[in-house]
C-alpha positions as CSV (number, residue, x, y, z in Angstrom):
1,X,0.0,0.0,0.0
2,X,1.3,3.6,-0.6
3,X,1.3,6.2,1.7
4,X,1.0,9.9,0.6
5,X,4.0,10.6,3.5
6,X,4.3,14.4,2.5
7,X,0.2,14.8,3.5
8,X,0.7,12.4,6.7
9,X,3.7,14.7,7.7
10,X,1.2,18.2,7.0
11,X,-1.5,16.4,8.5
12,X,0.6,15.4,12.2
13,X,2.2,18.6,12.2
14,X,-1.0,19.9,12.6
15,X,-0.9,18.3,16.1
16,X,2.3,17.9,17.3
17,X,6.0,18.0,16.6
18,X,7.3,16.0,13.3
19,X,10.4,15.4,11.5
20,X,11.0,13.7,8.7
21,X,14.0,10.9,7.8
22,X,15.1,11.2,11.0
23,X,18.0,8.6,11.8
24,X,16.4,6.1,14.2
25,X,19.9,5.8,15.6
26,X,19.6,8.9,17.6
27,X,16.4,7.5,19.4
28,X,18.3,4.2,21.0
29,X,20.2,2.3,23.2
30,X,22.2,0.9,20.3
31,X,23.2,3.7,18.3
32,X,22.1,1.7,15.1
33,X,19.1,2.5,12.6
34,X,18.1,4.0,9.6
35,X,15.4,7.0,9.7
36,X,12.2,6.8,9.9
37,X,9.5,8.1,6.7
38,X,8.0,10.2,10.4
39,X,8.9,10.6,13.8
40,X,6.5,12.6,15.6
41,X,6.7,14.0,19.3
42,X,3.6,14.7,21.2
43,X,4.5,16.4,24.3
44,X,0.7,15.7,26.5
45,X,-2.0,13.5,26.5
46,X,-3.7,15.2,24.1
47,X,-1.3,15.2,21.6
48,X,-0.8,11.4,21.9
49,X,-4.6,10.5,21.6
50,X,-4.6,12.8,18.3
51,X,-1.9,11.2,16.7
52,X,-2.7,8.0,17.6
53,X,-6.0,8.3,16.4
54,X,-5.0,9.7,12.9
55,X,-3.0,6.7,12.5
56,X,-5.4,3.9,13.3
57,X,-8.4,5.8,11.2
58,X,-5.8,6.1,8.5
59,X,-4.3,3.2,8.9
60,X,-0.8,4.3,9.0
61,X,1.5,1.5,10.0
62,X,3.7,3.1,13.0
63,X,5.7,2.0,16.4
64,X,6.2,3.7,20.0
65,X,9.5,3.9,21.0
66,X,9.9,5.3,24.4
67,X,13.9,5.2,25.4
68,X,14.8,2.8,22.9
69,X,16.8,0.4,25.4
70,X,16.0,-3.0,24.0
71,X,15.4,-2.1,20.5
72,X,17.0,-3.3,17.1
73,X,16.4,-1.7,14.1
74,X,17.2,-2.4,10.4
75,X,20.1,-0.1,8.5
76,X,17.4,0.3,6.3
77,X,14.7,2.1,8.9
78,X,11.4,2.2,9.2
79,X,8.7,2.8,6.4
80,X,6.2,4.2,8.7
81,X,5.8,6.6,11.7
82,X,7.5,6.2,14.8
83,X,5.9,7.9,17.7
84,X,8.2,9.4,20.5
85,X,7.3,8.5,23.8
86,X,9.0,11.1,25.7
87,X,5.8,12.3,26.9
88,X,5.4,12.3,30.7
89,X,1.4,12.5,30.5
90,X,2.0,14.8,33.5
91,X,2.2,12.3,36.2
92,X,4.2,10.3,38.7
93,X,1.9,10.9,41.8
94,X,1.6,9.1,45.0
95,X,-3.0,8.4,44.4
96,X,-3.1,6.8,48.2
97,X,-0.4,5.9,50.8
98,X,1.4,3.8,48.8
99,X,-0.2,3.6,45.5
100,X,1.7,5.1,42.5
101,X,0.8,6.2,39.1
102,X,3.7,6.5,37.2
103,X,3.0,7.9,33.2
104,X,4.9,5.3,30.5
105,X,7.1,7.6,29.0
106,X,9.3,8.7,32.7
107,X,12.3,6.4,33.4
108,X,12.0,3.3,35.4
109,X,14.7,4.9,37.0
110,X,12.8,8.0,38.0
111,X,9.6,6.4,39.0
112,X,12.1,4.6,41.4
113,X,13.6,7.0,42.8
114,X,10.7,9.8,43.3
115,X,8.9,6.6,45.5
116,X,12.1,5.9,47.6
117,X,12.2,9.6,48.3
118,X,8.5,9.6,50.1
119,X,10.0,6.1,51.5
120,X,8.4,3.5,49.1
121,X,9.6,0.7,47.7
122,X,9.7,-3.0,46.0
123,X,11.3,-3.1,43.3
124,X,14.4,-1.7,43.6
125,X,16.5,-4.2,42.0
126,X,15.2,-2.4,38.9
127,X,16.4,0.8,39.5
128,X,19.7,0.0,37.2
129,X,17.6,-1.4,34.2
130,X,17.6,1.8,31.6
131,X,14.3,2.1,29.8
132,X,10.4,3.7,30.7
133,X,7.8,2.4,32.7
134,X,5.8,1.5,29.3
135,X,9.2,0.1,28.4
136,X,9.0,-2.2,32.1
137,X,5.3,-3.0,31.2
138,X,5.7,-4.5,28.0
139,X,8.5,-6.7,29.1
140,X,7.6,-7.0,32.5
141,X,11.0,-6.1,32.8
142,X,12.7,-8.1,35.8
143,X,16.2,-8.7,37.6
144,X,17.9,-10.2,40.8
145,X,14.3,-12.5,40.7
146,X,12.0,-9.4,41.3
147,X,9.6,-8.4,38.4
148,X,7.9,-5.4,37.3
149,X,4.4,-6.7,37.7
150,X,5.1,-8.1,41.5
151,X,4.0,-4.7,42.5
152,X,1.8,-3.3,39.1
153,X,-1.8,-3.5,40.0
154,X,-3.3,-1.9,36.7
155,X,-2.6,-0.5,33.6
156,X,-4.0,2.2,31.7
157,X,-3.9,2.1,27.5
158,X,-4.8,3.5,24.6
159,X,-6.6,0.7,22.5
160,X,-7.8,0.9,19.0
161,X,-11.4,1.4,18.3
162,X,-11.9,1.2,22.7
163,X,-9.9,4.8,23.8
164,X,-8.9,4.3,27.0
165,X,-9.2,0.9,29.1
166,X,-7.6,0.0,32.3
167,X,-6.3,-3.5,32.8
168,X,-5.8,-5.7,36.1
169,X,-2.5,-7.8,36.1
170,X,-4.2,-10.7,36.0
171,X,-6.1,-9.6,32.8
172,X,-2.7,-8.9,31.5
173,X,-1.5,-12.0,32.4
174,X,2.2,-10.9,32.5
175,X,4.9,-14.0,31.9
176,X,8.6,-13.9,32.0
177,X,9.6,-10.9,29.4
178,X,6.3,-10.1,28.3
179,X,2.7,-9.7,28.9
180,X,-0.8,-9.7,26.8
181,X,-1.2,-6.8,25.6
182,X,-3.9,-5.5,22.8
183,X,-2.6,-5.3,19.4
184,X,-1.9,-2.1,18.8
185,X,-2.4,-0.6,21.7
186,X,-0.5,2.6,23.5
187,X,0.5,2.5,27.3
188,X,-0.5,5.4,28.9
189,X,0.7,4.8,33.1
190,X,0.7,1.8,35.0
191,X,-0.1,2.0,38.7
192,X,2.0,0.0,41.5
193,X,1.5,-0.5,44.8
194,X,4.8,-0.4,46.9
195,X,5.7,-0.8,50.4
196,X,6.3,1.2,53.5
197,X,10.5,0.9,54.0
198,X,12.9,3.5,55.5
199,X,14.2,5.6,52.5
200,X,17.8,5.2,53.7
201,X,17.3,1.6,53.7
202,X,16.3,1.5,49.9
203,X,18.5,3.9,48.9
204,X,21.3,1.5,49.9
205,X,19.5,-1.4,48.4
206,X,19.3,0.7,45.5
207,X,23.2,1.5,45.3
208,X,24.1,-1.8,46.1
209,X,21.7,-3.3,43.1
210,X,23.5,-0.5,41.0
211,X,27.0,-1.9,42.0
212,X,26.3,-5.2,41.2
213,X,25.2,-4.1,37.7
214,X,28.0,-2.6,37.0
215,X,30.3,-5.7,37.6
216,X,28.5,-7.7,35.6
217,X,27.2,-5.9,32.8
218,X,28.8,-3.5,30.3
219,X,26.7,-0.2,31.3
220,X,29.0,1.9,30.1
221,X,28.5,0.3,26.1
222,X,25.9,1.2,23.1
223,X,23.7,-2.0,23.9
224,X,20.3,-3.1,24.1
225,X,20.6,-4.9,27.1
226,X,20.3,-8.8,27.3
227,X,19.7,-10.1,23.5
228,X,18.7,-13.6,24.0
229,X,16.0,-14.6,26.9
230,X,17.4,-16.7,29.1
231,X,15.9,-20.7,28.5
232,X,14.2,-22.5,31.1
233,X,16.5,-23.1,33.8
234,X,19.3,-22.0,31.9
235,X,21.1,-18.9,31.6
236,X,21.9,-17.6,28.3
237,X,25.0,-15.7,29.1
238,X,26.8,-18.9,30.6
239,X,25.8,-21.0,27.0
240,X,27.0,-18.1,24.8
241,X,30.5,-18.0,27.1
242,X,30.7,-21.5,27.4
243,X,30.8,-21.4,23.6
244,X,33.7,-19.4,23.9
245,X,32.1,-16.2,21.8
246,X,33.2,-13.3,23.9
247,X,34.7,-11.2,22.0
248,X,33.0,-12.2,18.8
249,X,32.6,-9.5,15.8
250,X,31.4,-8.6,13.2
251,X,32.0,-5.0,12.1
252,X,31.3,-2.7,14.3
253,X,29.5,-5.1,16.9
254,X,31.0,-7.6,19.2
255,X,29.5,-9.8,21.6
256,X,30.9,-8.1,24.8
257,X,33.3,-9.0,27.1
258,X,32.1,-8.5,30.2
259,X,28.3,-10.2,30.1
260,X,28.2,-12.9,27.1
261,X,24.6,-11.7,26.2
262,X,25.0,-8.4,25.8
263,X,25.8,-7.1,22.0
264,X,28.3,-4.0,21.7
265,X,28.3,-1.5,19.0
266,X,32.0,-0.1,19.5
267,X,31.7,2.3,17.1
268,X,29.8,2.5,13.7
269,X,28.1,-1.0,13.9
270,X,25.7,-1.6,11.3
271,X,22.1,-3.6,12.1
272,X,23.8,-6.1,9.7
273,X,26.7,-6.6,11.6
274,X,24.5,-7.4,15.1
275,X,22.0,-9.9,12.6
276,X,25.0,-11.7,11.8
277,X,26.8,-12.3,15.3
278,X,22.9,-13.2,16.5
279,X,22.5,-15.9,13.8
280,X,26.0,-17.0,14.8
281,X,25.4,-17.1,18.3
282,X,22.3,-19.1,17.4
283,X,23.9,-21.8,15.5
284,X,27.0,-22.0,17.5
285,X,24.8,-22.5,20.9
286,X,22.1,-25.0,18.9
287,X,25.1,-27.1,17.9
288,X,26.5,-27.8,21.1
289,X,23.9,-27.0,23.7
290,X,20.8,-28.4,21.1
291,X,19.1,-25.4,23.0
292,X,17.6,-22.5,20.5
293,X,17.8,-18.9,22.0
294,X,15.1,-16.8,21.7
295,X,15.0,-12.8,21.1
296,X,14.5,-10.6,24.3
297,X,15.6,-7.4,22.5
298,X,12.7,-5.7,19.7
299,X,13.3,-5.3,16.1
300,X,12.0,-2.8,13.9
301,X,11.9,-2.5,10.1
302,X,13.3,-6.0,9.0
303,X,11.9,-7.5,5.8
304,X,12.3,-11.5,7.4
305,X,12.6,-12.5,10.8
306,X,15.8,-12.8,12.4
């Protein structure tokens, strides 16, 4: 289907900020990415709804990226609109002792921190993990054995052809990296209930949990965190090493050194060159281990699957 892209961009710029062929690259984690046809910013609720709305009606094909941590995409880009979810929606509040709601485009990190500061906490061995709270709610992101959803009690989103509906955890029926959310749908905030601690006791949890990250993972690298879930009872990491593929590149990319799952772009690494150690990894770990690795991280604007 073709897309009149020069009346989509007059039409959204209407309603919010656009720009067009802008070098996905510069919205993530990994530093890698063609540009997109349109990215457009909408900066409040209300500018979200309209855009989102124009999309669905016109059935423009577009993707959300909030802070771009676990996301892959293709040299190539994206033939479509991406949607910036920098917007805060105007909210991380404290609704009833306890009981946060915490808008999806803020930083894990700062919805975090702001509870520990009015003493509340739970989940603070998340507090390192560098994406948004939509981010954390789509794959009920989760370290050190504590999860995202062991303290979400409902989530608000914007669902085609619905508007707004709030789910229940249960109704979302979160699993280990993911949960069931609508097609198409938009997270809007997700609201936790945390527990009553002293805030210098979860601040120290906090730098401890940061500490420990650092050790073991490459923070300071162009990444997108863990690439492979980890099997059952397994850990990916320890297959990939026990391959002997640290160190591994391709290009610009290398498997890194520190944290056998993690994928490195040292400079000027090409979506190409990460496909290629992936489907390496792959085979290598399938040959000895018989065990096939599945994606964690999100890919965008690939023709085949990788």
């Amino acid at each position: 289907m073709g897309y009149d892209w020069d009346k989509i961009s007059a039409d959204l710029s209407q309603i919010a900020d656009v720009e067009r062929e802008k070098p996905l690259a510069e919205m993530t984690s990994f530093g890698i990415g063609g540009p997109a046809r349109i990215v457009a910013q909408p900066v409040d609720r209300d500018e979200i709804e309209a855009v989102i709305e124009y999309l669905w009606r016109n059935e423009v094909p577009f993707f959300v990226i909030g802070r771009g941590t676990n996301l892959l995409v293709a040299d190539e880009g994206f033939d479509g609109v991406v949607v910036g979810a920098s917007y805060d929606l105007g909210e991380i509040r404290e609704i009833e002792e306890g009981l946060w709601r915490w808008g999806a485009g803020i930083s894990l990190w700062r919805a975090i921190s702001r509870a520990a500061e009015r003493g509340f906490g739970g989940i603070e061995p998340l507090a390192g993990i560098p994406g948004s709270v939509g981010g954390a709610v789509v794959m009920n992101a989760s370290a050190y054995g504590v999860s995202f959803f062991d303290v979400v009690k409902t989530v608000e989103l914007l669902v085609p052809q619905q508007g707004y509906v709030r789910l229940s955890s249960e109704e979302l029926a979160p699993d280990y990296r993911g949960a069931k959310i609508p097609e198409g749908a938009l997270i809007v905030a997700a609201e936790a209930q945390l527990v009553k601690k002293e805030p210098e006791k979860i601040r120290s949890e906090i730098t401890d949990y940061l500490s420990r990250r650092a050790k073991t993972q490459p923070v300071n690298e162009r990444s997108a965190g863990c690439v492979f879930k980890n099997p059952p009872g397994m850990h990916a990491g320890k297959l990939i090493d026990e391959c002997g593929l640290k160190g591994y590149s391709v290009g610009g990319a290398q498997v890194s050194e520190v944290h056998a799952n993690f994928i490195i772009n040292r400079g000027g690494a090409k979506a190409s060159d990460v496909v290629a150690i992936i489907r390496h990894i792959r085979q290598t770990v399938f040959k000895r281990f018989g065990v096939q690795l599945e994606l964690e991280i999100k890919t965008l604007g690939f023709d085949e699957e990788i």
